[in-house]
Backbone as CSV, one residue per row, in Angstrom:
resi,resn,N_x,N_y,N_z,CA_x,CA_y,CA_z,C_x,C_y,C_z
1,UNK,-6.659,2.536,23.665,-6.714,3.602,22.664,-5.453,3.550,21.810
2,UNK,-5.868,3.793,20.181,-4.522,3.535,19.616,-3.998,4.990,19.134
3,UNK,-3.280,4.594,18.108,-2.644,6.415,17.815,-3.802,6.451,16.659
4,UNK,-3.885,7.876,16.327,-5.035,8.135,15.733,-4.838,8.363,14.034
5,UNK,-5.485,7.912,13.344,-5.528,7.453,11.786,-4.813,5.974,11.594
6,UNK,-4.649,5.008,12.702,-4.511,3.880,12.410,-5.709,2.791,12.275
7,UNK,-4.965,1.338,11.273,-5.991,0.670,11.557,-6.361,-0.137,12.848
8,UNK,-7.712,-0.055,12.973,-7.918,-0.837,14.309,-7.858,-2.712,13.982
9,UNK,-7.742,-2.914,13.021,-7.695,-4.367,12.997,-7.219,-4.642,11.804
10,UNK,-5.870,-5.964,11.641,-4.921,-6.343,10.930,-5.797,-6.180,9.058
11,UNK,-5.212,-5.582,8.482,-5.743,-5.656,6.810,-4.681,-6.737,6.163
12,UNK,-5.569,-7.221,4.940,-4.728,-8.552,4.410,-4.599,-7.645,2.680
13,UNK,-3.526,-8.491,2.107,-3.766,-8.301,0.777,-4.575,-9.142,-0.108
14,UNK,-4.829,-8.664,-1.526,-5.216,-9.742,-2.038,-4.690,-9.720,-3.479
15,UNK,-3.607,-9.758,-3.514,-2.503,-9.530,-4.959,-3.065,-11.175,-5.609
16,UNK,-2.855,-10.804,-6.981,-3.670,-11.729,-8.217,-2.374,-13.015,-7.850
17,UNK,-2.870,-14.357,-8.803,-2.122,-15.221,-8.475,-0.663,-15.294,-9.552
18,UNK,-0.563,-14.648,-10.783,-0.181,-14.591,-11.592,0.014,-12.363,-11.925
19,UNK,1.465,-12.234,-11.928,2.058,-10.959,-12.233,0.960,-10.652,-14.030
20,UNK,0.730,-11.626,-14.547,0.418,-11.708,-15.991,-1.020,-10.815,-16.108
21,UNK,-1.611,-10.876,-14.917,-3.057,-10.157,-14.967,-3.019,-8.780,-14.228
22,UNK,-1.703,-8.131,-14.361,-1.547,-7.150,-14.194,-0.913,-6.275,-15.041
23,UNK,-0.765,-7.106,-16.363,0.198,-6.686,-17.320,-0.222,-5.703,-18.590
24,UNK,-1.781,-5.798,-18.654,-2.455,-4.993,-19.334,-2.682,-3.717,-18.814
25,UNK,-2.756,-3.734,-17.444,-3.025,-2.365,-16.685,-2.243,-1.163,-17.036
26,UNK,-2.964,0.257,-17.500,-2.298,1.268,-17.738,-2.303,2.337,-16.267
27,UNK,-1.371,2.547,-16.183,-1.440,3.719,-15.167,-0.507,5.241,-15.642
28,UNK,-0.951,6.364,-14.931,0.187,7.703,-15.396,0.977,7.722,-14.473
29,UNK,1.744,8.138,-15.223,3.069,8.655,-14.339,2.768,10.362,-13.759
30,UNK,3.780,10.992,-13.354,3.962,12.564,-13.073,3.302,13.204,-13.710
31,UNK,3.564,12.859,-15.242,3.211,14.012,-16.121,1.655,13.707,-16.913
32,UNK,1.137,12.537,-16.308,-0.027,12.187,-16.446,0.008,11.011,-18.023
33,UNK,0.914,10.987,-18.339,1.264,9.978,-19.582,0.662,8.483,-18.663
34,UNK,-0.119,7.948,-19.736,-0.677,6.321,-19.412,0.674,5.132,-19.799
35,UNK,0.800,4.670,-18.881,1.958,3.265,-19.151,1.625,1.839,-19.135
36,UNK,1.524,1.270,-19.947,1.179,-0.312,-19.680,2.275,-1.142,-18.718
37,UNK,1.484,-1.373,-17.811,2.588,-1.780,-16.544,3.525,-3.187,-17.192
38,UNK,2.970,-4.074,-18.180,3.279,-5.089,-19.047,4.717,-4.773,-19.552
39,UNK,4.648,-3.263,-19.692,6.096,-3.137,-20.757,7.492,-2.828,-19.551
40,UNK,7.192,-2.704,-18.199,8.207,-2.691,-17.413,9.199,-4.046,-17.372
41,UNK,8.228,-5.058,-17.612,8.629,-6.225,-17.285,8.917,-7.235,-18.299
42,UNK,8.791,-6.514,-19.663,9.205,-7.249,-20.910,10.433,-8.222,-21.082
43,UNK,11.562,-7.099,-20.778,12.816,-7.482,-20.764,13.404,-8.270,-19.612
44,UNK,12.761,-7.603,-18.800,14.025,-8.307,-17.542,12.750,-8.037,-16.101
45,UNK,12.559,-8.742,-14.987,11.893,-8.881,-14.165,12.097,-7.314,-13.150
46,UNK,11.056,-6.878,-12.626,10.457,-5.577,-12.371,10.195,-6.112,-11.526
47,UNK,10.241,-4.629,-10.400,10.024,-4.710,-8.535,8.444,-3.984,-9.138
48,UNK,7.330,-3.442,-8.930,6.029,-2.657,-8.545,6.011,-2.518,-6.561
49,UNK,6.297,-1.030,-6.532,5.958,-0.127,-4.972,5.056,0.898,-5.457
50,UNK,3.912,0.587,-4.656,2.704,1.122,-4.180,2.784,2.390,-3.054
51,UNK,3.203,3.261,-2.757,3.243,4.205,-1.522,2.181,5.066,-1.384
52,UNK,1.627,5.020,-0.033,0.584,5.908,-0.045,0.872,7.174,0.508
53,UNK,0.480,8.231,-0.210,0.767,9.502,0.125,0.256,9.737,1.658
54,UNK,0.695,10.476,2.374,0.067,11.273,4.105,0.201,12.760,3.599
55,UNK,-0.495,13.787,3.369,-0.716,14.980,3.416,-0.961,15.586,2.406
């Protein structure tokens, strides 16, 4: 028996092969404003963290 809301068996990713096909993607921020994830990374190379909320 494991602890409970875990997964029962290993999950994989499947991130694109190229940062470039992620560059069109808009997402909001806080205040619900849309951002082209493309323009983080114009200038100078960009980390992207994903966190999933618990509660």
């Amino acid at each position: 028996m494991g602890i409970i809301g875990t997964a029962g068996e290993r999950q994989h990713t499947h991130p694109p092969e190229r940062a470039d096909d992620l560059a069109d993607m808009e997402l909001p921020d806080q205040d619900g404003a849309e951002h082209r994830l493309g323009d983080y990374w114009k200038d100078a190379p960009a980390v992207l963290v994903w966190l999933r909320h618990y509660g």
